[in-house]
N, CA, C and O atoms as a GROMACS GRO file, in nm:
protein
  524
    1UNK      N    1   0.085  -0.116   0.000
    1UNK     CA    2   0.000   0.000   0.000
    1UNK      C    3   0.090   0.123   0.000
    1UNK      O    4   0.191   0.123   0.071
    2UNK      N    5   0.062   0.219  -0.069
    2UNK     CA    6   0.168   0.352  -0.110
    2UNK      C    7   0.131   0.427   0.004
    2UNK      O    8   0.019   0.445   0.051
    3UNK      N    9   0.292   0.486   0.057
    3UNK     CA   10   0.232   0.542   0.209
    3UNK      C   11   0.251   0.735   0.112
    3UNK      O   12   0.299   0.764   0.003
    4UNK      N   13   0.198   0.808   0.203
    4UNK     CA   14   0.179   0.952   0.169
    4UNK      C   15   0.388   0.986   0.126
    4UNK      O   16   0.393   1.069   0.035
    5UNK      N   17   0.479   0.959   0.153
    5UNK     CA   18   0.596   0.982   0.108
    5UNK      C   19   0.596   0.913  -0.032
    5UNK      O   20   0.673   0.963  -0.113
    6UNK      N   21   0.504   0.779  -0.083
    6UNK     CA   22   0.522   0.722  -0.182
    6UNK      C   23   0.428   0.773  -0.323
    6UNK      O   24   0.441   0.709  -0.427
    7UNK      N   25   0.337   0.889  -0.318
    7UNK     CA   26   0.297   0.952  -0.346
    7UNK      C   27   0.318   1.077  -0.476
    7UNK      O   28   0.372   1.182  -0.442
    8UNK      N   29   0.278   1.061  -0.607
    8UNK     CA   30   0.335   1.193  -0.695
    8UNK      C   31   0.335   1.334  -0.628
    8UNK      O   32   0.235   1.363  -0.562
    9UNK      N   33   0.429   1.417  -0.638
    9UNK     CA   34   0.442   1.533  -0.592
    9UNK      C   35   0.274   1.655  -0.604
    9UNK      O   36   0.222   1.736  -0.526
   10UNK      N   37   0.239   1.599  -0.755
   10UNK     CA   38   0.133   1.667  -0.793
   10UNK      C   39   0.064   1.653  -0.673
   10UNK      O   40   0.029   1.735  -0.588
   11UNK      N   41   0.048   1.484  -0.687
   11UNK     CA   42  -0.067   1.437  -0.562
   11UNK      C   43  -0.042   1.440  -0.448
   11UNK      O   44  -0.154   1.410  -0.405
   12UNK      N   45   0.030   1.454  -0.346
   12UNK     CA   46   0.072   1.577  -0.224
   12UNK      C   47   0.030   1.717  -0.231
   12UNK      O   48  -0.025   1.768  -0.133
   13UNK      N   49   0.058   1.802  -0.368
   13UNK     CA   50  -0.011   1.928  -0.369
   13UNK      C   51  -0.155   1.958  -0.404
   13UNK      O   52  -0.216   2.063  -0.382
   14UNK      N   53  -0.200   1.845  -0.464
   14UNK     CA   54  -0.333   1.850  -0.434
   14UNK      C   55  -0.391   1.824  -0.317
   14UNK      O   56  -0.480   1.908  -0.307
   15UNK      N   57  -0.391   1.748  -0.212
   15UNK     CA   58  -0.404   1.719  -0.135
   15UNK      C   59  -0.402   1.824   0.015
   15UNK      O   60  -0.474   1.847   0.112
   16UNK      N   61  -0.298   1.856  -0.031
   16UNK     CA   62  -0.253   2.041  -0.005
   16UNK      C   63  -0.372   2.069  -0.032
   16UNK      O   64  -0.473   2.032   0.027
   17UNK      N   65  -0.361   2.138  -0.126
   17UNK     CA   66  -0.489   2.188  -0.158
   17UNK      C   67  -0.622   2.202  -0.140
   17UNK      O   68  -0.691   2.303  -0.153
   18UNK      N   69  -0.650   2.106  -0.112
   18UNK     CA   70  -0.777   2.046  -0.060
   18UNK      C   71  -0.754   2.073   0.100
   18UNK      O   72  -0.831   2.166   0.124
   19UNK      N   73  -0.691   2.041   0.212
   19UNK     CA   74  -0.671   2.095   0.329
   19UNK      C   75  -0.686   2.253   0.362
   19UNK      O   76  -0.771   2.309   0.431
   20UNK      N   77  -0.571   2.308   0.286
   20UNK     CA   78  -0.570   2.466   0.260
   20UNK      C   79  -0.722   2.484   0.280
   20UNK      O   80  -0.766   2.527   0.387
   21UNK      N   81  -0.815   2.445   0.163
   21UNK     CA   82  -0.942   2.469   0.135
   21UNK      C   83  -1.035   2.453   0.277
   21UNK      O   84  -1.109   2.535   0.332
   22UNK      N   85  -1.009   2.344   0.306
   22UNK     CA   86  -1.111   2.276   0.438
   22UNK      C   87  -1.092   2.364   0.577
   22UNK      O   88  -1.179   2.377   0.663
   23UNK      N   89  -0.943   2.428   0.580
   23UNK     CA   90  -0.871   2.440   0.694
   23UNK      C   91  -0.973   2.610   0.733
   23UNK      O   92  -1.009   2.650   0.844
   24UNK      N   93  -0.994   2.670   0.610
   24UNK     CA   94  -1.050   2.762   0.556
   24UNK      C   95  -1.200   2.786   0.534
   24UNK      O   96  -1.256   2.887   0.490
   25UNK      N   97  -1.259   2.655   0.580
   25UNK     CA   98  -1.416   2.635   0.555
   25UNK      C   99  -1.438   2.649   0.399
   25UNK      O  100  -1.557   2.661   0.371
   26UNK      N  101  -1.335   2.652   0.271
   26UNK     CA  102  -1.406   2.694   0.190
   26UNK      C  103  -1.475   2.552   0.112
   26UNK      O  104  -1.412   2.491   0.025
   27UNK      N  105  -1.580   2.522   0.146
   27UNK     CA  106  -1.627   2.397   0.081
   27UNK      C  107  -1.613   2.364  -0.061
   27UNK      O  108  -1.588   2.251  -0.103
   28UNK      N  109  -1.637   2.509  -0.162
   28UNK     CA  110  -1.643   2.486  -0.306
   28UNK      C  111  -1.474   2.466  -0.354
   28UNK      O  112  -1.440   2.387  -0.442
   29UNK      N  113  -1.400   2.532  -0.295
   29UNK     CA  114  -1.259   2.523  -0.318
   29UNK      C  115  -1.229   2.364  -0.281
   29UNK      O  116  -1.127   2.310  -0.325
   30UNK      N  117  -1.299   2.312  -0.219
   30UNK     CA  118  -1.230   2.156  -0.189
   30UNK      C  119  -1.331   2.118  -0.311
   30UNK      O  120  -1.262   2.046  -0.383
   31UNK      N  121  -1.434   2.129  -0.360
   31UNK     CA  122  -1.509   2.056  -0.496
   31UNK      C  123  -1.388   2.043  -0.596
   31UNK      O  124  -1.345   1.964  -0.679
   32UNK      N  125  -1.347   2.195  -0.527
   32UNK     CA  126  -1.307   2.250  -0.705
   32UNK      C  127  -1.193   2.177  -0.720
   32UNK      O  128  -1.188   2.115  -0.826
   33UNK      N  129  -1.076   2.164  -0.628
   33UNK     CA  130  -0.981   2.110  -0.653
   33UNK      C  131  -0.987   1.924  -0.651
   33UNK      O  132  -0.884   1.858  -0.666
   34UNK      N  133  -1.117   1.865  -0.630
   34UNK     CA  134  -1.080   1.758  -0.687
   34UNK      C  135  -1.197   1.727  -0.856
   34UNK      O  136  -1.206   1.624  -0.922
   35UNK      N  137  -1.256   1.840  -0.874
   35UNK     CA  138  -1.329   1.870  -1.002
   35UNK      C  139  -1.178   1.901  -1.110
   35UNK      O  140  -1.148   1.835  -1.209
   36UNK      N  141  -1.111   2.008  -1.058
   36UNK     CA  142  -1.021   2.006  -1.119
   36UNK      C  143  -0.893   1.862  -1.094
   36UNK      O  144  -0.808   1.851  -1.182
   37UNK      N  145  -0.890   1.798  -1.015
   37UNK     CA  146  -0.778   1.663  -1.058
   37UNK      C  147  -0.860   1.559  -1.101
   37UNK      O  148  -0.789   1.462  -1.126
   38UNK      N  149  -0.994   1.532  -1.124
   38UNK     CA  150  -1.075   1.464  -1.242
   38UNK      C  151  -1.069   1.489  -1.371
   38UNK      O  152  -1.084   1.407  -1.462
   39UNK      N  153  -1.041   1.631  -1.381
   39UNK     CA  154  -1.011   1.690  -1.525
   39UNK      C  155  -0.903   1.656  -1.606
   39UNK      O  156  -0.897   1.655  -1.729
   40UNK      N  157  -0.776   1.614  -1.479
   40UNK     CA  158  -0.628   1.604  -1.536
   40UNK      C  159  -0.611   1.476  -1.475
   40UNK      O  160  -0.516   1.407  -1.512
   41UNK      N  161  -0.683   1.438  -1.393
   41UNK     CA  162  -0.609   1.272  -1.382
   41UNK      C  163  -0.745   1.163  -1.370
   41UNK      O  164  -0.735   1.043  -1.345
   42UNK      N  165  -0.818   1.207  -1.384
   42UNK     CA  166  -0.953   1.114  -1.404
   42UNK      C  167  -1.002   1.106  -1.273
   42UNK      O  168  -0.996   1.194  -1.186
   43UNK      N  169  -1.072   0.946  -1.263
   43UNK     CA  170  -1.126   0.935  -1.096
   43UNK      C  171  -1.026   0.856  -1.046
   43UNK      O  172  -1.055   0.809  -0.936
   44UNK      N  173  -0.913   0.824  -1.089
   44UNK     CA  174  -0.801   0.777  -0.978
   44UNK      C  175  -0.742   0.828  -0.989
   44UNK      O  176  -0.630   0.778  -0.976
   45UNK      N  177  -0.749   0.972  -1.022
   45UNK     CA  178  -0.650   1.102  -0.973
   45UNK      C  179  -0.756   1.127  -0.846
   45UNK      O  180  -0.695   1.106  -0.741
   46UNK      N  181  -0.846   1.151  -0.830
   46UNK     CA  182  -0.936   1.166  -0.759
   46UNK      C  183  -0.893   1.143  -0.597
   46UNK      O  184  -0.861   1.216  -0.503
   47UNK      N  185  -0.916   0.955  -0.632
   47UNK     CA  186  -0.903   0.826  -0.557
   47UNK      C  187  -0.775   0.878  -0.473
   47UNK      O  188  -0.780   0.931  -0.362
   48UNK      N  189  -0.672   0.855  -0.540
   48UNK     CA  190  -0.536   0.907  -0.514
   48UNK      C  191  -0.484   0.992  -0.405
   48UNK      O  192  -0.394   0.972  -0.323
   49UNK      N  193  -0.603   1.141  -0.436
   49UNK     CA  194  -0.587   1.215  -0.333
   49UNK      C  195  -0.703   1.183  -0.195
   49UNK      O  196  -0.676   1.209  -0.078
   50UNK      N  197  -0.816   1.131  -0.235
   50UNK     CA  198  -0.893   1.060  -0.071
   50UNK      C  199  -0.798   0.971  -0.069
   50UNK      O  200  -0.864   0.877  -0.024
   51UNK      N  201  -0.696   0.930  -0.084
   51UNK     CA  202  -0.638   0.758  -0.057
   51UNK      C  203  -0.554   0.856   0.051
   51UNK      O  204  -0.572   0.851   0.173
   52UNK      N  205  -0.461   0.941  -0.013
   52UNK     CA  206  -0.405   1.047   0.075
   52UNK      C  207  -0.456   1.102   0.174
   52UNK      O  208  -0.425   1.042   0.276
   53UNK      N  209  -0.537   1.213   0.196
   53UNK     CA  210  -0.614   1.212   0.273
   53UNK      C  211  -0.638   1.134   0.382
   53UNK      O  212  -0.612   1.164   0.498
   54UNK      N  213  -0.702   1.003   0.328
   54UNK     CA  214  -0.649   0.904   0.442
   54UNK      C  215  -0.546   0.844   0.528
   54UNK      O  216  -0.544   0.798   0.643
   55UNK      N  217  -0.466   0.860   0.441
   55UNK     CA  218  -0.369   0.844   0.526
   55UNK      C  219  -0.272   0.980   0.588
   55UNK      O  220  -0.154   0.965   0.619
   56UNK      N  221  -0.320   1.070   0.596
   56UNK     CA  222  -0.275   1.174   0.651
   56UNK      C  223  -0.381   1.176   0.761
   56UNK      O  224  -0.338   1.218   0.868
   57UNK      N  225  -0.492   1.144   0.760
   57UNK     CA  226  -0.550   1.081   0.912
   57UNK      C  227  -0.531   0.981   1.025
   57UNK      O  228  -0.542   0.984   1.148
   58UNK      N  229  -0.488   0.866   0.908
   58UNK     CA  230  -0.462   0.784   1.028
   58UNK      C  231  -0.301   0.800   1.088
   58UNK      O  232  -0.272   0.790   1.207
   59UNK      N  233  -0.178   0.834   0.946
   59UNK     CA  234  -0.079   0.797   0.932
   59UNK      C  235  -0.044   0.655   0.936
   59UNK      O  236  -0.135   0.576   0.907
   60UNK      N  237   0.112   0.590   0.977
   60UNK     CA  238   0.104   0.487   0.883
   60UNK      C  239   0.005   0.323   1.018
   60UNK      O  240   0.033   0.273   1.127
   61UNK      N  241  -0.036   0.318   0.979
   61UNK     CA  242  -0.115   0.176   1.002
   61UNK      C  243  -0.016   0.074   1.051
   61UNK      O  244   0.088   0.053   0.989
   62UNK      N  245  -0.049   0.006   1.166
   62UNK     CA  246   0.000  -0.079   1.229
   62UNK      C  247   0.003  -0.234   1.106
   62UNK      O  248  -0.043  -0.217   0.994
   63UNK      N  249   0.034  -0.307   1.127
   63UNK     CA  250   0.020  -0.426   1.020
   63UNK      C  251  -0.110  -0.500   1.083
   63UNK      O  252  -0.149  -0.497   1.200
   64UNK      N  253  -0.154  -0.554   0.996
   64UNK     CA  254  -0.285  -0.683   1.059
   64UNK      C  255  -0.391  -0.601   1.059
   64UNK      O  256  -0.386  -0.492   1.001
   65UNK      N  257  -0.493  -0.641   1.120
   65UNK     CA  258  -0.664  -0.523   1.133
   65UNK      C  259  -0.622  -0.432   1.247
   65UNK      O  260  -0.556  -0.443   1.350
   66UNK      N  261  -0.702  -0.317   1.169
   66UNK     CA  262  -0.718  -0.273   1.267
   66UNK      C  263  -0.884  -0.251   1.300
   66UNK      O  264  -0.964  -0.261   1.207
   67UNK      N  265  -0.920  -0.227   1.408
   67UNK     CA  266  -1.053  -0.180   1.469
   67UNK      C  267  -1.097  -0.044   1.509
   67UNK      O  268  -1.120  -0.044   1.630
   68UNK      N  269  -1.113   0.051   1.464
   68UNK     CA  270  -1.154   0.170   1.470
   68UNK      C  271  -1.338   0.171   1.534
   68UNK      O  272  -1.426   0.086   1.534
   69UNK      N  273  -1.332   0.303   1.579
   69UNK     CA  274  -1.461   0.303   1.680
   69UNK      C  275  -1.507   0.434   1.632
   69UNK      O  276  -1.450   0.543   1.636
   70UNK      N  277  -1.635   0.398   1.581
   70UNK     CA  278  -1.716   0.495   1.484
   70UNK      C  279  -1.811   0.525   1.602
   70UNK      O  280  -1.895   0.538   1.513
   71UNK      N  281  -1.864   0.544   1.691
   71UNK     CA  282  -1.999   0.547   1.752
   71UNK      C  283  -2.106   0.605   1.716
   71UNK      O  284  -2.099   0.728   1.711
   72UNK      N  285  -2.231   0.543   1.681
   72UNK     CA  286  -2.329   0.617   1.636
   72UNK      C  287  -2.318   0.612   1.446
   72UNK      O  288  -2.402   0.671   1.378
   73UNK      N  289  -2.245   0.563   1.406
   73UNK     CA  290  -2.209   0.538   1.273
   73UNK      C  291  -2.324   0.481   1.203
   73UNK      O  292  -2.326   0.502   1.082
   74UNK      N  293  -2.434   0.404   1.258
   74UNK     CA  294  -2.506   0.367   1.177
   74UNK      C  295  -2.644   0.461   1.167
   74UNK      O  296  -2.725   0.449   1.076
   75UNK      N  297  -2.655   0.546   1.266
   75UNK     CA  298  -2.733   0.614   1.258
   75UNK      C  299  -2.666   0.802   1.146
   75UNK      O  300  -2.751   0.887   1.118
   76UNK      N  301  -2.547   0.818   1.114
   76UNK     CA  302  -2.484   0.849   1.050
   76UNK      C  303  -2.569   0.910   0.918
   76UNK      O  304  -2.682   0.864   0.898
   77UNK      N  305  -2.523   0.997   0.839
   77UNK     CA  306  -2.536   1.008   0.678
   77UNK      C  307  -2.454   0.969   0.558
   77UNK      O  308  -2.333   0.988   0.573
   78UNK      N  309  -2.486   0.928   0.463
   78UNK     CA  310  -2.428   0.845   0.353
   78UNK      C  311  -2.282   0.901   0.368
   78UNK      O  312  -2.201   0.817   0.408
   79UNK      N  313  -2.233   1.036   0.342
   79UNK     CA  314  -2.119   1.065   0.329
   79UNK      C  315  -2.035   1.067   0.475
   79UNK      O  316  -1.919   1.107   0.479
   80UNK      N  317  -2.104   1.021   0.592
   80UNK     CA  318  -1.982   1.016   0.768
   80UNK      C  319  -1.996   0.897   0.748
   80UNK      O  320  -1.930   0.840   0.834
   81UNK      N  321  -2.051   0.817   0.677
   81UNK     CA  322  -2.067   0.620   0.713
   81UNK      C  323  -1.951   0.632   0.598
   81UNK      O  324  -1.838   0.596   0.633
   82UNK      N  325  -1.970   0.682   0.460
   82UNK     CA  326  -1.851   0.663   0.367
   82UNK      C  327  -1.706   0.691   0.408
   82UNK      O  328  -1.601   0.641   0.367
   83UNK      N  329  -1.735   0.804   0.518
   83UNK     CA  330  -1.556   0.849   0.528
   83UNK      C  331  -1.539   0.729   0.650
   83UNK      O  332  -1.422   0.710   0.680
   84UNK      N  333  -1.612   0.670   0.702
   84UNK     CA  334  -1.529   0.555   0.834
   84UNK      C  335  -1.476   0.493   0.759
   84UNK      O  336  -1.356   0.471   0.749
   85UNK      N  337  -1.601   0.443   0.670
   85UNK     CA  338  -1.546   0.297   0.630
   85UNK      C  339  -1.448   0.298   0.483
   85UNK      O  340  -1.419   0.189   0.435
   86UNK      N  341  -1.410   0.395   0.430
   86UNK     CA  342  -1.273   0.460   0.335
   86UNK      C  343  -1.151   0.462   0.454
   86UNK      O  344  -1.047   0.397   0.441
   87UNK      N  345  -1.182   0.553   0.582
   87UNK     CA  346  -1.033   0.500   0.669
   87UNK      C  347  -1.029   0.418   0.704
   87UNK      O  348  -0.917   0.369   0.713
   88UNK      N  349  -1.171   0.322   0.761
   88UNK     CA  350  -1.086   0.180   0.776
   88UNK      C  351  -1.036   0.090   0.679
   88UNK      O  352  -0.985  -0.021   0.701
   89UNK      N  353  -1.053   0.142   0.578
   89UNK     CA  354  -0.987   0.049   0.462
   89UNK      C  355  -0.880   0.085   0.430
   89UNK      O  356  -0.819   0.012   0.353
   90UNK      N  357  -0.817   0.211   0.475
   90UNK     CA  358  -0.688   0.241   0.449
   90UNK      C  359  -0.642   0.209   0.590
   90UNK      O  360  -0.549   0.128   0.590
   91UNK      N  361  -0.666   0.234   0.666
   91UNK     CA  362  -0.643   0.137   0.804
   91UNK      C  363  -0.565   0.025   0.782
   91UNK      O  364  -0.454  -0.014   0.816
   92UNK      N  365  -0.699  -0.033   0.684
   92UNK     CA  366  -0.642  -0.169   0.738
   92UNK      C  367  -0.591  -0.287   0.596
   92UNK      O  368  -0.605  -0.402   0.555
   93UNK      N  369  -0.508  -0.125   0.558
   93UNK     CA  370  -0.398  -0.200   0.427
   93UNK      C  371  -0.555  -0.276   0.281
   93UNK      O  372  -0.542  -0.374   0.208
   94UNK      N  373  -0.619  -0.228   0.287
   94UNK     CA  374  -0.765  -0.242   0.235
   94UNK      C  375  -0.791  -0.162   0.098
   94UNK      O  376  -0.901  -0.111   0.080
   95UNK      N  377  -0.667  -0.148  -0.021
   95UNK     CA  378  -0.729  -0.060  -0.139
   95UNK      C  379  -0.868  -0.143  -0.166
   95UNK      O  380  -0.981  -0.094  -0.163
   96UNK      N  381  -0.831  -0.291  -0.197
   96UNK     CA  382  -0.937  -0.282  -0.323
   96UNK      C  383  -1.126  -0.265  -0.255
   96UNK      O  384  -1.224  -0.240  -0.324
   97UNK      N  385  -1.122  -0.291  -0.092
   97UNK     CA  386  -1.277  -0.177  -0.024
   97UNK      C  387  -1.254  -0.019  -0.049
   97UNK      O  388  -1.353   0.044  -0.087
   98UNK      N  389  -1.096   0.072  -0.025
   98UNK     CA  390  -1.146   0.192  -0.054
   98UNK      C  391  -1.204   0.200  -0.258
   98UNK      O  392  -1.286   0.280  -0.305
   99UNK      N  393  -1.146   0.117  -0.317
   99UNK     CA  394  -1.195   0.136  -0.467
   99UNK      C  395  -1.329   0.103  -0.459
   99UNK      O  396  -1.418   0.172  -0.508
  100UNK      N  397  -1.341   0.023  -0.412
  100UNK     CA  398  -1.514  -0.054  -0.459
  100UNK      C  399  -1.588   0.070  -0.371
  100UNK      O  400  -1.694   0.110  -0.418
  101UNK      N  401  -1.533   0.139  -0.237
  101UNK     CA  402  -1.625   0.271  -0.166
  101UNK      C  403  -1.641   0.315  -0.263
  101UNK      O  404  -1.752   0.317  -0.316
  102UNK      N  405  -1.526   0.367  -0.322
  102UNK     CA  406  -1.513   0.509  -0.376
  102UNK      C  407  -1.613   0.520  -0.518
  102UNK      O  408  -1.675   0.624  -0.542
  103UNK      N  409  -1.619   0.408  -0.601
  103UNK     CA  410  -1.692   0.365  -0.734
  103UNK      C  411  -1.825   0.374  -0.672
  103UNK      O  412  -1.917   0.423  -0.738
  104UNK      N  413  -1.851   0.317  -0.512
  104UNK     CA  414  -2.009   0.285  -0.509
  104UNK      C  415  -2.068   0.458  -0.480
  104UNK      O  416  -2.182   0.493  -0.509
  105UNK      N  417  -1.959   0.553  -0.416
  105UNK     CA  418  -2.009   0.683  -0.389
  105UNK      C  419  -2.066   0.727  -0.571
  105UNK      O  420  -2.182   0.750  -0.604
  106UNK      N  421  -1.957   0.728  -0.652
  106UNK     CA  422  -1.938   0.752  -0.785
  106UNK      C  423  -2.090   0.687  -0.812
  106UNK      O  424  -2.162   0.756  -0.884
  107UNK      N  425  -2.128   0.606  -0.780
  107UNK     CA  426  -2.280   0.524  -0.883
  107UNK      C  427  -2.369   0.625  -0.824
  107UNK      O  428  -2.445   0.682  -0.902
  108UNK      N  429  -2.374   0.666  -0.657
  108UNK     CA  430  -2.484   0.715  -0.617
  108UNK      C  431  -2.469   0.827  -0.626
  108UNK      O  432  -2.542   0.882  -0.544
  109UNK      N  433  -2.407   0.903  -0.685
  109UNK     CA  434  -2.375   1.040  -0.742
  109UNK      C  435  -2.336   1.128  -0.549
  109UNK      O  436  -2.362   1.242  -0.511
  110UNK      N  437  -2.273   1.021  -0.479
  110UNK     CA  438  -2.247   1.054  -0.383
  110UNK      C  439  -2.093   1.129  -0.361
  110UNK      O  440  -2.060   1.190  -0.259
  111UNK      N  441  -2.030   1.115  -0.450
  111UNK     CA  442  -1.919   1.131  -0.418
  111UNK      C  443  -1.859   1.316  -0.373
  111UNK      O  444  -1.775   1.342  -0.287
  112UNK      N  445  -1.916   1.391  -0.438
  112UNK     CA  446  -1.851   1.517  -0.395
  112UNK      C  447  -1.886   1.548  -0.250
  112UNK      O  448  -1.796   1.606  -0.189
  113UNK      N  449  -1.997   1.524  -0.183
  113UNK     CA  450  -2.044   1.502  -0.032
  113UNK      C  451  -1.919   1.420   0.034
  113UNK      O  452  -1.828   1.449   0.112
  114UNK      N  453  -1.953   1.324  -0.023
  114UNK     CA  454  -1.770   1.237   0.055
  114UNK      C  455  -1.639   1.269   0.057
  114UNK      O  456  -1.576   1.235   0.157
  115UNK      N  457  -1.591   1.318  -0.016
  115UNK     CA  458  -1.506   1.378  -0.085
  115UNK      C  459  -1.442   1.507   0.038
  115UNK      O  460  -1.329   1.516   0.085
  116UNK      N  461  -1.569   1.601   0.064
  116UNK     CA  462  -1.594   1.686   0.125
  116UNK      C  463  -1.585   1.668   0.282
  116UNK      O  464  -1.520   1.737   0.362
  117UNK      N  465  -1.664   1.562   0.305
  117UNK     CA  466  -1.661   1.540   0.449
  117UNK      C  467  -1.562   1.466   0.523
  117UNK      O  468  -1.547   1.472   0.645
  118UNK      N  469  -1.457   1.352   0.396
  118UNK     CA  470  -1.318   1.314   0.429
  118UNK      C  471  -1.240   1.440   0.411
  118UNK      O  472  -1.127   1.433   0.460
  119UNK      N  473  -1.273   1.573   0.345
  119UNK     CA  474  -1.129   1.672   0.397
  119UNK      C  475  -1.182   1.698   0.534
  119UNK      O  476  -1.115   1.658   0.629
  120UNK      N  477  -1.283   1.753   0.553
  120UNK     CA  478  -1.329   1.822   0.682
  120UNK      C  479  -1.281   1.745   0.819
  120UNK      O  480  -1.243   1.798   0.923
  121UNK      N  481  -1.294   1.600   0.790
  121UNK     CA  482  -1.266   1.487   0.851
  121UNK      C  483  -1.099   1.492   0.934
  121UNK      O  484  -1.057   1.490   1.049
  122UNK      N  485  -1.040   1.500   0.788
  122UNK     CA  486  -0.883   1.546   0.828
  122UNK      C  487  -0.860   1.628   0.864
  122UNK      O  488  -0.779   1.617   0.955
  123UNK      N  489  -0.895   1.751   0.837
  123UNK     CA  490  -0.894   1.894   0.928
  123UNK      C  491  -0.915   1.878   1.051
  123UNK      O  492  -0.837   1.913   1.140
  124UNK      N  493  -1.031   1.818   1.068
  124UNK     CA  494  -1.089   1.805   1.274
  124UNK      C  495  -0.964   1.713   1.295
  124UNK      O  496  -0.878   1.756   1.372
  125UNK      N  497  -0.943   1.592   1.237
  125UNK     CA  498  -0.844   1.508   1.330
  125UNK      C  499  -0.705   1.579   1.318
  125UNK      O  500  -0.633   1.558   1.415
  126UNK      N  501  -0.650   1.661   1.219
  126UNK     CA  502  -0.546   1.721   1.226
  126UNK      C  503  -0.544   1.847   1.316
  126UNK      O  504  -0.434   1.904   1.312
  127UNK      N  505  -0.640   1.908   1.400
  127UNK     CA  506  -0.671   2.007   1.475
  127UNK      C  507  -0.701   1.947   1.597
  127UNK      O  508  -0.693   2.024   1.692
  128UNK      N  509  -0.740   1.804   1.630
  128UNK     CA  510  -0.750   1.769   1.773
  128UNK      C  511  -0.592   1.712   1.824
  128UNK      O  512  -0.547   1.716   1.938
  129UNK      N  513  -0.514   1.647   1.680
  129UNK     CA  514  -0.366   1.620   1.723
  129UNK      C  515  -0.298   1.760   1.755
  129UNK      O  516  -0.213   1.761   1.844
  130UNK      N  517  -0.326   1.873   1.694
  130UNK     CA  518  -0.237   2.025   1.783
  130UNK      C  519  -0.261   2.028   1.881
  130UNK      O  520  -0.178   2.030   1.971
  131UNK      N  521  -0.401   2.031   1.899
  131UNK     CA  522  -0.451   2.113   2.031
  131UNK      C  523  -0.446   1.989   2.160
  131UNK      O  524  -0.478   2.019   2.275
   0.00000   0.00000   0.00000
């Protein structure tokens, strides 16, 4: 599994990008910048940068499962049930569940909601590790 150092430079600065955006509340600026890396790298330019993302949440993953604790997750909305279960699949060394997430957001025309709520996601957990 490609850890965030194993990563194209582009796809680090997008990723950037998308934080910048979130860190900022600006919601359309996080559309835009993965509207714009669909444009230039398709939906696994996309993928690429939530794969990132993810792992700039958890950082790097212990080996074997892991078990993460969602509470209240099932009572949840399509896009906070999508971002658990995208980190636990990067969790838990798991591409080919984050692909099959990420395609099933893509069918239900869910994906820019997800997309959205995995930056926001990383922002809060990158703001409860400062503080």
């Amino acid at each position: 599994m490609p850890q965030v150092t194993d990563v194209p430079d582009q796809t680090l600065a997008d990723a950037t990008a998308v934080l910048h955006s979130a860190l900022s509340g600006d919601g359309a600026a996080v559309v835009g910048t993965f509207d714009a890396v669909v444009d230039r790298s398709g939906l696994a330019g996309a993928y690429t940068v939530a794969w990132t993302l993810a792992a700039t949440m958890v950082g790097d993953p212990p080996p074997g499962a892991c078990a993460l604790d969602f509470p209240g997750i099932d009572d949840a909305g399509y896009d906070t049930r999508w971002v658990a279960r995208f980190v636990s699949a990067y969790a838990n060394h798991d591409a080919d569940t984050g692909e099959a997430l990420f395609g099933a957001a893509v069918a239900d025309g869910q994906l820019p909601d997800c997309l959205l709520t995995l930056a926001g996601s990383t922002v809060a957990t990158l703001r409860s590790r400062a503080g």
